[in-house]
Backbone bond lengths (Angstrom), bond angles and torsions (degrees), N, CA, C in turn:
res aa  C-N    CA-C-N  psi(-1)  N-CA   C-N-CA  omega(-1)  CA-C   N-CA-C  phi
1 X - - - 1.447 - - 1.531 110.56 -
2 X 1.180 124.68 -29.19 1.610 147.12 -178.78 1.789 100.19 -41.78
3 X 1.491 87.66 -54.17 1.809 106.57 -140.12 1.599 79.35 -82.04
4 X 1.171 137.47 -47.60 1.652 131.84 -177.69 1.517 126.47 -67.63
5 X 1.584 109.51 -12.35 1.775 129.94 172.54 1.599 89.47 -76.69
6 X 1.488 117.41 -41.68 1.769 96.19 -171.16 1.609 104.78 -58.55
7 X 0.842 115.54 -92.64 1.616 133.85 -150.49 1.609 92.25 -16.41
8 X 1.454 106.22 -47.66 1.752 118.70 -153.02 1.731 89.67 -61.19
9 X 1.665 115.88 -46.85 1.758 130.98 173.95 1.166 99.21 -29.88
10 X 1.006 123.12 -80.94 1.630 169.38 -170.96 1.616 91.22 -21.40
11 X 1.400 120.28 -79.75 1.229 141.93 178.53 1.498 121.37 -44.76
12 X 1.434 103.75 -56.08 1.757 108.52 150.64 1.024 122.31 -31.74
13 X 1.530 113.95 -80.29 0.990 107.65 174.96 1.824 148.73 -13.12
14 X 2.059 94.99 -71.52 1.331 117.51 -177.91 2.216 91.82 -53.38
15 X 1.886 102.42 -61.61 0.864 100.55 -172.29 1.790 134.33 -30.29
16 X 1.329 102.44 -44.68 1.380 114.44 169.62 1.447 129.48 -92.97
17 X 1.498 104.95 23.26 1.722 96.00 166.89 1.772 99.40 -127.08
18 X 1.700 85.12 138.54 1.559 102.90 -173.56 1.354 134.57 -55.42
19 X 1.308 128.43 136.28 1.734 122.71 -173.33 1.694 97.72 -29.02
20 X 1.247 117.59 164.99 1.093 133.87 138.37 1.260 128.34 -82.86
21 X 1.564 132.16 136.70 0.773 131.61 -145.95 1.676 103.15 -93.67
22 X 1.433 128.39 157.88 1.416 112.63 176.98 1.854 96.16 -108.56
23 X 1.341 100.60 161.71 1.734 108.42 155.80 1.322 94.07 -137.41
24 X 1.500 86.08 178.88 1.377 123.68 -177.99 2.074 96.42 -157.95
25 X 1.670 90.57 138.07 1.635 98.03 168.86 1.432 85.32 -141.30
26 X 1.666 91.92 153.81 1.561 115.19 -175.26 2.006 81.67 -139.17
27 X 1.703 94.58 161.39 1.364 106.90 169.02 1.386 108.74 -167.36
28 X 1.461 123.90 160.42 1.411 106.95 -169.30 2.078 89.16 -154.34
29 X 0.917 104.97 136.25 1.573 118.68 -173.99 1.940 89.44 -95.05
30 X 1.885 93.10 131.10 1.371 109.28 -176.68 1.394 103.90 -122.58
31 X 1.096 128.65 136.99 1.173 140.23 -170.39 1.927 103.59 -91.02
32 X 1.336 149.97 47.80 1.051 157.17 3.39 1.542 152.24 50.35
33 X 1.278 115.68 128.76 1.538 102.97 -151.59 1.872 100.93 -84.94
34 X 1.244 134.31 167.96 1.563 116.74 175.49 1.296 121.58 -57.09
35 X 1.289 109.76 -34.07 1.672 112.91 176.87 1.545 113.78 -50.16
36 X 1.472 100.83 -60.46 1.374 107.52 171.84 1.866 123.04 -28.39
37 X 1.336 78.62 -66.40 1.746 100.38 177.49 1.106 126.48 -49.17
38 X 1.833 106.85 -31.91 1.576 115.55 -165.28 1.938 95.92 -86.48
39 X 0.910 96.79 -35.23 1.918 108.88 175.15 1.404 113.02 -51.97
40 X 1.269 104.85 -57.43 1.576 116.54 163.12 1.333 134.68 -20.81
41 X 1.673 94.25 -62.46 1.129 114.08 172.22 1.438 134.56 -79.37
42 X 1.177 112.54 -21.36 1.591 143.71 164.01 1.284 99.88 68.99
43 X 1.317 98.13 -141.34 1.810 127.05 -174.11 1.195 98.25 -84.03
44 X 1.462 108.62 -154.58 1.677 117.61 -149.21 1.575 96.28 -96.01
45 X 1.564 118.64 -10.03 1.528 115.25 179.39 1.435 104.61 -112.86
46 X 1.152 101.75 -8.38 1.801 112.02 171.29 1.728 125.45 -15.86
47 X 2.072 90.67 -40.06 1.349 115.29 -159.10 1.562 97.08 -70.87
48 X 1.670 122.78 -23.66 1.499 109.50 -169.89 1.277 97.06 -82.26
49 X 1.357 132.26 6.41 1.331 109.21 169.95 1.610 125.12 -103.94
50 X 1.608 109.60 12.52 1.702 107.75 -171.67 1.695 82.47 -141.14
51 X 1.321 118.20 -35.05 1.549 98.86 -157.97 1.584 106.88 -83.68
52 X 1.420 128.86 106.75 1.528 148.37 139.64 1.476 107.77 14.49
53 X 1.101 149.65 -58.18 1.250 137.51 -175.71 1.662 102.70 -110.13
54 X 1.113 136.70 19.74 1.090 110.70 139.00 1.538 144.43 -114.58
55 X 1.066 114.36 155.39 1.714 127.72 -147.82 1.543 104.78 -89.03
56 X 1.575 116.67 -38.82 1.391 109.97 174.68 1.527 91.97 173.35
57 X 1.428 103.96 157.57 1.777 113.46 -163.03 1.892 101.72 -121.93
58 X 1.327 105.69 132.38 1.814 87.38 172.66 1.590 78.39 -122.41
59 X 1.453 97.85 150.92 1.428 126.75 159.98 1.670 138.77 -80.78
60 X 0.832 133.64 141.62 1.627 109.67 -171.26 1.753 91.99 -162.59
61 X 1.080 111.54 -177.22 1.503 148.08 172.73 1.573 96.75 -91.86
62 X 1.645 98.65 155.20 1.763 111.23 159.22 1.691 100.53 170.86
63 X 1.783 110.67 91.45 0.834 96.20 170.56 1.221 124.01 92.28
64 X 2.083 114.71 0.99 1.714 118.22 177.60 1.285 92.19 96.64
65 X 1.341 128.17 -6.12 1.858 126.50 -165.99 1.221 117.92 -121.26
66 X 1.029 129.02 108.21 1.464 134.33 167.14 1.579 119.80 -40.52
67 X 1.422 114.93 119.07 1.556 121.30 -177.91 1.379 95.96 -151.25
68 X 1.838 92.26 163.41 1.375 116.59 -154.91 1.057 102.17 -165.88
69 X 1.848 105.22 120.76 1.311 134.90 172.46 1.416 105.50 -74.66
70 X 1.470 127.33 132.66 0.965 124.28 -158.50 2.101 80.93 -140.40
71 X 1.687 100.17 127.35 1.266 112.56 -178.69 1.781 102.69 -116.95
72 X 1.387 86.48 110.49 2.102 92.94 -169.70 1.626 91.66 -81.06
73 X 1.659 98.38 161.21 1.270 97.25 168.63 1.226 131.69 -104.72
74 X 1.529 128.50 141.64 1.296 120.22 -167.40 1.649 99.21 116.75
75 X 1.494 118.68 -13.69 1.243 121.10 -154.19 1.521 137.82 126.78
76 X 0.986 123.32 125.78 1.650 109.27 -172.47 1.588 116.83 126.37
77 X 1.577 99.02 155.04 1.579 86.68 -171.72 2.188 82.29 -149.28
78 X 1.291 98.94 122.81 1.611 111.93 165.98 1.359 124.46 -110.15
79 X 1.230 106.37 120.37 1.781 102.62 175.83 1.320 100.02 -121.13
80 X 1.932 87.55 150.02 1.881 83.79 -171.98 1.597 82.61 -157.01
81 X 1.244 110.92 150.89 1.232 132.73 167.10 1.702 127.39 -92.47
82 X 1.491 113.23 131.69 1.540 103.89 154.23 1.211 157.64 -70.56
83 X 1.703 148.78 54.19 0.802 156.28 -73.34 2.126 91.91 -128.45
84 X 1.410 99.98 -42.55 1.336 82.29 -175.48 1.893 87.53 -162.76
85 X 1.734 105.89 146.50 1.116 123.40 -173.40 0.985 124.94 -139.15
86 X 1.558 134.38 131.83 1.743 129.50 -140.17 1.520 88.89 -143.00
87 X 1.373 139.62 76.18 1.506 106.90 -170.81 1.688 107.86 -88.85
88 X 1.501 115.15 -10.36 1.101 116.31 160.80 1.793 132.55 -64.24
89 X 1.558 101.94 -16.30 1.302 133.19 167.30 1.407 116.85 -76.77
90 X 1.194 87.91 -50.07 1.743 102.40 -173.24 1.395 118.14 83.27
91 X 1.536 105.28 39.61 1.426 109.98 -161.46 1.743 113.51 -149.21
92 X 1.228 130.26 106.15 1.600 124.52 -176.71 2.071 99.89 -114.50
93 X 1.300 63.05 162.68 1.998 92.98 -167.62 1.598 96.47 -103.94
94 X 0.788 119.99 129.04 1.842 139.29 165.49 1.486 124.94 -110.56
95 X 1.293 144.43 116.55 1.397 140.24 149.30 1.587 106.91 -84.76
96 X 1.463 112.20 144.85 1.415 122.78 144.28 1.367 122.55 -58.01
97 X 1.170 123.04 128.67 1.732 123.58 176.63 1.711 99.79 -102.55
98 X 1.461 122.09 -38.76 1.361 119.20 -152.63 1.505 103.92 177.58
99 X 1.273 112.99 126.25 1.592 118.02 174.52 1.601 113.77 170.09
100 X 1.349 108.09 -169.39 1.676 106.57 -173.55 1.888 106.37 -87.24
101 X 0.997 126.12 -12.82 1.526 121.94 -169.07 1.453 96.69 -65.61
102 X 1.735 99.12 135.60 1.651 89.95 157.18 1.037 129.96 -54.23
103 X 1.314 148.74 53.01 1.296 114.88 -163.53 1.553 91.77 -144.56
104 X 1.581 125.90 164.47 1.338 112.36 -177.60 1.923 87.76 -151.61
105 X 1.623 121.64 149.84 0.922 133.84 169.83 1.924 105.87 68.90
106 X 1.341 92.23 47.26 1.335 110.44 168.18 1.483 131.32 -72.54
107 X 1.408 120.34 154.55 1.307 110.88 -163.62 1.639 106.53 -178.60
108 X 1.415 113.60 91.64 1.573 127.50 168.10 1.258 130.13 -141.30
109 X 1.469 105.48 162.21 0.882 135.40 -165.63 1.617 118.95 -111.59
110 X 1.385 116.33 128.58 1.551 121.93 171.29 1.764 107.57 -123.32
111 X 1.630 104.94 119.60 1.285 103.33 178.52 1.668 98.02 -142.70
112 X 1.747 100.01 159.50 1.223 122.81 -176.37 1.187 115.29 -108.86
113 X 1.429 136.06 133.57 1.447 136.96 163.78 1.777 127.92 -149.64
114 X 1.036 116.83 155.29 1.341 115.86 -151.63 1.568 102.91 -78.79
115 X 1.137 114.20 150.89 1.870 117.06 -171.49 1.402 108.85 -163.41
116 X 1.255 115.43 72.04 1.436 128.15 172.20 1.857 94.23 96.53
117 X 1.441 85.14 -171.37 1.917 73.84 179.36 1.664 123.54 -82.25
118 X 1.519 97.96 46.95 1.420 104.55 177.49 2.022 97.25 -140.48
119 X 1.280 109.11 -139.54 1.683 104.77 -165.30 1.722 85.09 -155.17
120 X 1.447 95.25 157.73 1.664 118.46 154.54 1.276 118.49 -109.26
121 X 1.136 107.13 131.29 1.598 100.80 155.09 1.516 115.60 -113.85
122 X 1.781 98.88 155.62 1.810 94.87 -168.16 1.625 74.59 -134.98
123 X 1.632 87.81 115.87 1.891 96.79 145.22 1.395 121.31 -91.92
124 X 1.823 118.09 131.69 1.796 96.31 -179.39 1.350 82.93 -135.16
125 X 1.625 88.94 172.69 1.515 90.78 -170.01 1.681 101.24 -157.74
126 X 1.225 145.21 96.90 1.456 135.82 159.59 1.834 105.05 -76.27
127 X 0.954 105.87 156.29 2.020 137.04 179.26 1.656 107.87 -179.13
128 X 1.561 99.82 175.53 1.268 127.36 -179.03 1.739 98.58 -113.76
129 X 1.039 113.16 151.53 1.052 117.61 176.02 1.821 121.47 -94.45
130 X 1.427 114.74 132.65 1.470 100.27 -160.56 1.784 106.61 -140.28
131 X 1.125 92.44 106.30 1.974 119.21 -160.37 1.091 127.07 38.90
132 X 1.278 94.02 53.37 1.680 127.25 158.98 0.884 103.98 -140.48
133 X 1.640 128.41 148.10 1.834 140.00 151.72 1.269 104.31 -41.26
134 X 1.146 114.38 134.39 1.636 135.18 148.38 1.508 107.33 -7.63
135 X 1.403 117.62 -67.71 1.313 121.24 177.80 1.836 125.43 -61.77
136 X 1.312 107.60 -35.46 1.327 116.19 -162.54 2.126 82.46 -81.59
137 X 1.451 124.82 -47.31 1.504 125.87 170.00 1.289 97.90 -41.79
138 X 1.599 149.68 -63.74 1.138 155.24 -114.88 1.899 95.23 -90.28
139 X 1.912 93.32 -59.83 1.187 101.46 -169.86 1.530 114.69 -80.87
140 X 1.338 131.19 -1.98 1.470 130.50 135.31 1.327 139.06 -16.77
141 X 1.620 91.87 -66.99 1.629 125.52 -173.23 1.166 87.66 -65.21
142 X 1.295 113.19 -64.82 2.037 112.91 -158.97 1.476 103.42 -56.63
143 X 1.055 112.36 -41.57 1.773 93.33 -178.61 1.536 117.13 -67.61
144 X 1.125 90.66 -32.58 1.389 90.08 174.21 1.572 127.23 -49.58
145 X 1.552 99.92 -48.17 1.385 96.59 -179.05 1.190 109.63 -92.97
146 X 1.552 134.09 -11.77 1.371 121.38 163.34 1.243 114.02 -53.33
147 X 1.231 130.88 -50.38 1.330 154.54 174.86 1.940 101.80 -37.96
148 X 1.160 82.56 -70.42 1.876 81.71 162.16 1.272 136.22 -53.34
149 X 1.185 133.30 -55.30 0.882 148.67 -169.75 1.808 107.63 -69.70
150 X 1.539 109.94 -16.28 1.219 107.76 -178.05 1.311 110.50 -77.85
151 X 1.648 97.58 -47.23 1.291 110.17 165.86 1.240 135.70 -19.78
152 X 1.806 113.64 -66.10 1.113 137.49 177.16 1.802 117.18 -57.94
153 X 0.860 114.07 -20.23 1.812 147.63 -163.26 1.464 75.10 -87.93
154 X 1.754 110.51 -100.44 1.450 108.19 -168.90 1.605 146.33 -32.71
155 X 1.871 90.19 -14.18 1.627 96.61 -164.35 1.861 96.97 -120.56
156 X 1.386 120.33 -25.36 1.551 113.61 166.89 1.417 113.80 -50.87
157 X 1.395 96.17 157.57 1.932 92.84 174.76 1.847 81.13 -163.59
């Protein structure tokens, strides 16, 4: 009876421990000082002004927290929350609230730092992936922030 309680153990177990989470980090060296960069990038709606697919950003309250409806173009509607803000860092925290990306229980970060007499930026990002493969979630995100990050490139000075 011993040897037939495992497998059933066994199964519990796997059953009850949580996805792992995936990331993805992107970064892109700007020839620009961080200040520059961090301006660039602005505030929490900052993003409708460098990031490529989006159409226009509204700002709002939720909770003491800064969020932002984000209207993509072509279609689409992103809401995301501000979770944490460093401007002495040069670095803010974002959750997903609601939108088209596969991805669910999202959570990144965009920060600036100095790297020769120019700057890095590091987009990161952990989620779960949500009806999409792991990979097809993965390669979402990355465009996304490649996509950004070009942005940010094109519009620092």
């Amino acid at each position: 009876m011993f040897k037939s309680a495992i497998p059933a153990v066994a199964l519990a177990v796997v059953a009850g421990t949580p996805a792992f989470a995936l990331e993805v980090t992107k970064t892109t060296m700007i020839a620009a000082s961080p200040d520059a960069v961090w301006k660039t990038i602005g505030g929490f709606c900052g993003i409708g002004n460098w990031h490529p697919v989006i159409e226009t950003c509204a700002l709002s309250k939720n909770g003491g927290k800064e969020q932002r409806t984000l209207h993509l173009k072509g279609g689409g509607l992103l809401v995301e929350q501000e979770q944490d803000r460093d401007d002495k860092k040069m670095a803010y925290t974002y959750t997903i609230l609601s939108g088209p990306l596969p991805v669910e229980d999202y959570r990144s970060t965009i920060m600036v730092e100095k790297e020769g007499s120019g700057s890095i930026v590091t987009w990161t990002g952990s989620f779960k992936a949500k009806g999409a493969p792991d990979d097809k979630a993965k390669d979402a995100i990355a465009g996304v922030y490649d996509a950004g990050l070009k942005g940010i490139a094109a519009k620092a000075k």
